[in-house]
PASEMAR-345220 format. One record per residue: residue in three letters; y, x, z of N, C-alpha, C, O in turn. Coordinates in steps of 0.05 Angstrom, whole numbers, plus 5000, padded with zeros to 4 digits. Atoms other than C-alpha are relative to their C-alpha. Example, Ala and Ser with C-alpha at 12.3 -4.5 7.8 and 13.67 -1.06 7.14 Angstrom:
<pts>
ALA, 4976, 5018, 5000, 4910, 5246, 5156, 5024, 5018, 5000, 5024, 5039, 5013
SER, 4976, 4984, 4999, 4979, 5273, 5143, 5022, 4985, 5014, 5044, 4995, 5018
</pts>
This chain:
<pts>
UNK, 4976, 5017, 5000, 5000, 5000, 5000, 5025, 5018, 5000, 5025, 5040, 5011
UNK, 4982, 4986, 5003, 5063, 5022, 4985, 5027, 4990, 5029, 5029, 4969, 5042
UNK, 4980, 5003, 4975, 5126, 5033, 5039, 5013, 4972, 4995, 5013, 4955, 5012
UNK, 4981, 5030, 5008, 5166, 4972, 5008, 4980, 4975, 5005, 4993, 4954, 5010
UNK, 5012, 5016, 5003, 5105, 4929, 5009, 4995, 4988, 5033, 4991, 4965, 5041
UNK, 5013, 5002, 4973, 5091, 4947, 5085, 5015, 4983, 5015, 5006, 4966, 5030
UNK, 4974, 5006, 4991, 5166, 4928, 5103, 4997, 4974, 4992, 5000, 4958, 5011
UNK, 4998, 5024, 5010, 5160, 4867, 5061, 4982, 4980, 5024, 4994, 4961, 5033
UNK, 5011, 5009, 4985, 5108, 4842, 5108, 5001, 5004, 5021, 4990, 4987, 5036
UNK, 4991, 5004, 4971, 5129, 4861, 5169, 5030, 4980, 5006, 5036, 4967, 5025
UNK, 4974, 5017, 5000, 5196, 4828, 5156, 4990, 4962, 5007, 4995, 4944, 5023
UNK, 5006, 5032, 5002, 5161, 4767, 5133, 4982, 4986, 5027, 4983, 4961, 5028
UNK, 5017, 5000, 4975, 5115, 4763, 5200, 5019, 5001, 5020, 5014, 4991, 5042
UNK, 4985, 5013, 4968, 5184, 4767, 5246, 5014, 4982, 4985, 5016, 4967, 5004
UNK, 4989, 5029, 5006, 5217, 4712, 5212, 4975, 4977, 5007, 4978, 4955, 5018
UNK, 5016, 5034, 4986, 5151, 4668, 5224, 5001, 5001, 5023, 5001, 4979, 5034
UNK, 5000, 5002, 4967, 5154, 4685, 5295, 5024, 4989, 5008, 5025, 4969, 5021
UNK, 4980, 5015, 4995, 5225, 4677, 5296, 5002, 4967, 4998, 5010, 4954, 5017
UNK, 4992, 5015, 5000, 5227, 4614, 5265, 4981, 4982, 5015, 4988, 4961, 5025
UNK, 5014, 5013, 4971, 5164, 4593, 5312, 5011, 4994, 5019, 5013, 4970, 5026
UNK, 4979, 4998, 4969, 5205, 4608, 5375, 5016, 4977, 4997, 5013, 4954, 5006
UNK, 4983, 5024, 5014, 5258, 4571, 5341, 5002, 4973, 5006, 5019, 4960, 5017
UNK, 5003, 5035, 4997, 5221, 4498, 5330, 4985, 5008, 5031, 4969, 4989, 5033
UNK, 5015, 5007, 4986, 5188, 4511, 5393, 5029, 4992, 5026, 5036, 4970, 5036
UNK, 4968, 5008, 4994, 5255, 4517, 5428, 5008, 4969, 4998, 5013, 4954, 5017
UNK, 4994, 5019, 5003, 5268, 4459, 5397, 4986, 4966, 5012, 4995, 4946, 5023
UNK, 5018, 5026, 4992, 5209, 4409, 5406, 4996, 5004, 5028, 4983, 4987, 5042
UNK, 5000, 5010, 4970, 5219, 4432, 5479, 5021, 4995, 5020, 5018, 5000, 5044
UNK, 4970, 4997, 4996, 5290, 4421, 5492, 4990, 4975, 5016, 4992, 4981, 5040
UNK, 4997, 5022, 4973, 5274, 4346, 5532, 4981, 5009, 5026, 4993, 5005, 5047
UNK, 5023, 4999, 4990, 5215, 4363, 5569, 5009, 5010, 5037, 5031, 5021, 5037
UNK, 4991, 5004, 4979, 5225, 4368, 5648, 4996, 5027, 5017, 4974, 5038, 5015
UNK, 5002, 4967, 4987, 5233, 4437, 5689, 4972, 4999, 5015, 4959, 4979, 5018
UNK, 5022, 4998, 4984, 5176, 4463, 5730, 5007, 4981, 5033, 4990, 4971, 5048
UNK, 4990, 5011, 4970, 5215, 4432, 5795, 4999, 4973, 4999, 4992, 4958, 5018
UNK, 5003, 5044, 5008, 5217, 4355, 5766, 4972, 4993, 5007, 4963, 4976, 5023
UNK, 5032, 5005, 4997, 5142, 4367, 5756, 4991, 4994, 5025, 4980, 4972, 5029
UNK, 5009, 4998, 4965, 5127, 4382, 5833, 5012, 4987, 5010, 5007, 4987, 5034
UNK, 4991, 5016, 4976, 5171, 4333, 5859, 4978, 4971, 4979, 4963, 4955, 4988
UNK, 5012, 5026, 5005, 5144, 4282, 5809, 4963, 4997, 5010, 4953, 4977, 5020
UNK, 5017, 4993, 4985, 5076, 4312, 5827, 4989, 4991, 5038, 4970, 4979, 5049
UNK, 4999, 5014, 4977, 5083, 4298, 5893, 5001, 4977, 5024, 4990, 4974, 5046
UNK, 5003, 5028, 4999, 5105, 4231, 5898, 4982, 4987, 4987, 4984, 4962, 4990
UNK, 5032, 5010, 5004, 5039, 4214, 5868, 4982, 5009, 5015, 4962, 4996, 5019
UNK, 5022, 4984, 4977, 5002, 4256, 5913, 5001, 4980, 5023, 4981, 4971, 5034
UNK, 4994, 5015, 4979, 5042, 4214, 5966, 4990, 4966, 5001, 4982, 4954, 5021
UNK, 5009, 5024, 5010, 5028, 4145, 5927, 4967, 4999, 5010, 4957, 4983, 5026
UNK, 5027, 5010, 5004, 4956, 4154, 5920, 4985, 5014, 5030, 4960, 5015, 5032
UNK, 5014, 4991, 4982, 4947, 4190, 5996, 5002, 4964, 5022, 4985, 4957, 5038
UNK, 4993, 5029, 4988, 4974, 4114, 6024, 4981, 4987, 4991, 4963, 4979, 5006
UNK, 5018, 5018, 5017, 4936, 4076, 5972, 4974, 5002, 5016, 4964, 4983, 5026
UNK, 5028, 4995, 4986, 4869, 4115, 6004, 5002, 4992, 5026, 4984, 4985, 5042
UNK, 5002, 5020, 4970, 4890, 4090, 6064, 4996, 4982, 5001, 4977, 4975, 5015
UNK, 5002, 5025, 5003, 4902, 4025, 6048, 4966, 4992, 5002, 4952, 4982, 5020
UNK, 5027, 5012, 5006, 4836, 4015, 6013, 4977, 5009, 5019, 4956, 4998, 5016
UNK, 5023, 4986, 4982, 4792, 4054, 6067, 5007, 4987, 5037, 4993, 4989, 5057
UNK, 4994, 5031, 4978, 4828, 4000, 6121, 4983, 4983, 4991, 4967, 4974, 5006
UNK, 5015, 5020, 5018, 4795, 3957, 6075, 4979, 4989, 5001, 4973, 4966, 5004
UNK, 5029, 4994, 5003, 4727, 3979, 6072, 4992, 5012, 5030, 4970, 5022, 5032
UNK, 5007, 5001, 4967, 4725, 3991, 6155, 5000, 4970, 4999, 4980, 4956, 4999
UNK, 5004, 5032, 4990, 4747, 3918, 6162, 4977, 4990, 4994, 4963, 4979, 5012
UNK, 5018, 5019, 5011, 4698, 3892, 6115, 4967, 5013, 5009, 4945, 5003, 5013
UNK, 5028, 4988, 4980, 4646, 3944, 6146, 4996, 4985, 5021, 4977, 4970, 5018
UNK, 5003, 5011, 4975, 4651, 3916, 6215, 4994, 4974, 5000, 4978, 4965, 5015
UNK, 5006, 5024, 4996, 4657, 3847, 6196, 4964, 5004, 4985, 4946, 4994, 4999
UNK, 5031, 5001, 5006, 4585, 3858, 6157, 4985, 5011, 5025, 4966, 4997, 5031
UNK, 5014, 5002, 4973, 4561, 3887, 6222, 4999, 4984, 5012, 4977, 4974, 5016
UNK, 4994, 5025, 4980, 4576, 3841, 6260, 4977, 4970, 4988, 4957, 4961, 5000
UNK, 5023, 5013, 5016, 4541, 3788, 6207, 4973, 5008, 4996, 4956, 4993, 4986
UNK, 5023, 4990, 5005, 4484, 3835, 6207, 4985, 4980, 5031, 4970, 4960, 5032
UNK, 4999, 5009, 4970, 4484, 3826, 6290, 4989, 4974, 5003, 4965, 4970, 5009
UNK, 4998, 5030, 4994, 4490, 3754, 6294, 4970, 4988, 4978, 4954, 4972, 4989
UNK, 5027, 5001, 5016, 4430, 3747, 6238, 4977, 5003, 5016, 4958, 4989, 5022
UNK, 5022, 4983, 4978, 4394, 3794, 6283, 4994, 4978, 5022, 4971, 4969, 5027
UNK, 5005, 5008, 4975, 4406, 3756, 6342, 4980, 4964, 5000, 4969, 4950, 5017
UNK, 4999, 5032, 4999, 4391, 3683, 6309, 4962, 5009, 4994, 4944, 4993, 5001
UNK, 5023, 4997, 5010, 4325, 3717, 6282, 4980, 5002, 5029, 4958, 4990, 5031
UNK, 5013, 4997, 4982, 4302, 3736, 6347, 4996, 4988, 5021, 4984, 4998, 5040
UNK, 4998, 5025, 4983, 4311, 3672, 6385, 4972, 4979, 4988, 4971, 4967, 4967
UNK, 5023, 5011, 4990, 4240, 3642, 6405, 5002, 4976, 4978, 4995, 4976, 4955
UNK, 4995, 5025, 5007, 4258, 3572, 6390, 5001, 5001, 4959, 4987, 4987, 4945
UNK, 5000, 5006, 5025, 4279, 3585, 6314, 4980, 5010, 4978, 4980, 5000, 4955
UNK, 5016, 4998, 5007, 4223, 3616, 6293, 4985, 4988, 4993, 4978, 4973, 5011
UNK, 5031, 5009, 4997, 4163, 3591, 6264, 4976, 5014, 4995, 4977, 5036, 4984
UNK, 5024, 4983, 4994, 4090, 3610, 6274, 4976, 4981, 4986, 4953, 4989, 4986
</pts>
């Protein structure tokens, strides 16, 4: 290859980078800093640490009341009288 040829292509290889950089620059000009991220980050962390609360209140209540229905089953099962033999 000749010197002019070499130049030719290195030239042409920083203009695509350049004009890479460029649109990338560009198509990222709205997009939200690293600090928006982590706060918006966070307030979902916070959303969905309540929510698991919520729903795991939920699923105790409805635990206990099924114990309890278990219990009371138990207890009707084991009464003499309702039995039969």
């Amino acid at each position: 290859m000749l010197f002019n040829e070499i130049i030719y292509l290195l030239s042409g290889c920083m203009v695509t980078v350049f004009l890479s950089l460029i649109y990338l620059k560009y198509r990222m000009r709205h997009l939200p800093s690293v600090e928006e991220l982590i706060l918006v980050q966070k307030s979902i962390c916070e959303d969905m640490f309540f929510l698991n609360n919520e729903s795991m209140a939920i699923l105790n209540k409805r635990k206990r009341e099924l114990y309890n229905e278990m219990k009371g089953l138990l207890r009707d099962y084991d009464e003499t009288d309702k039995t039969f033999h």
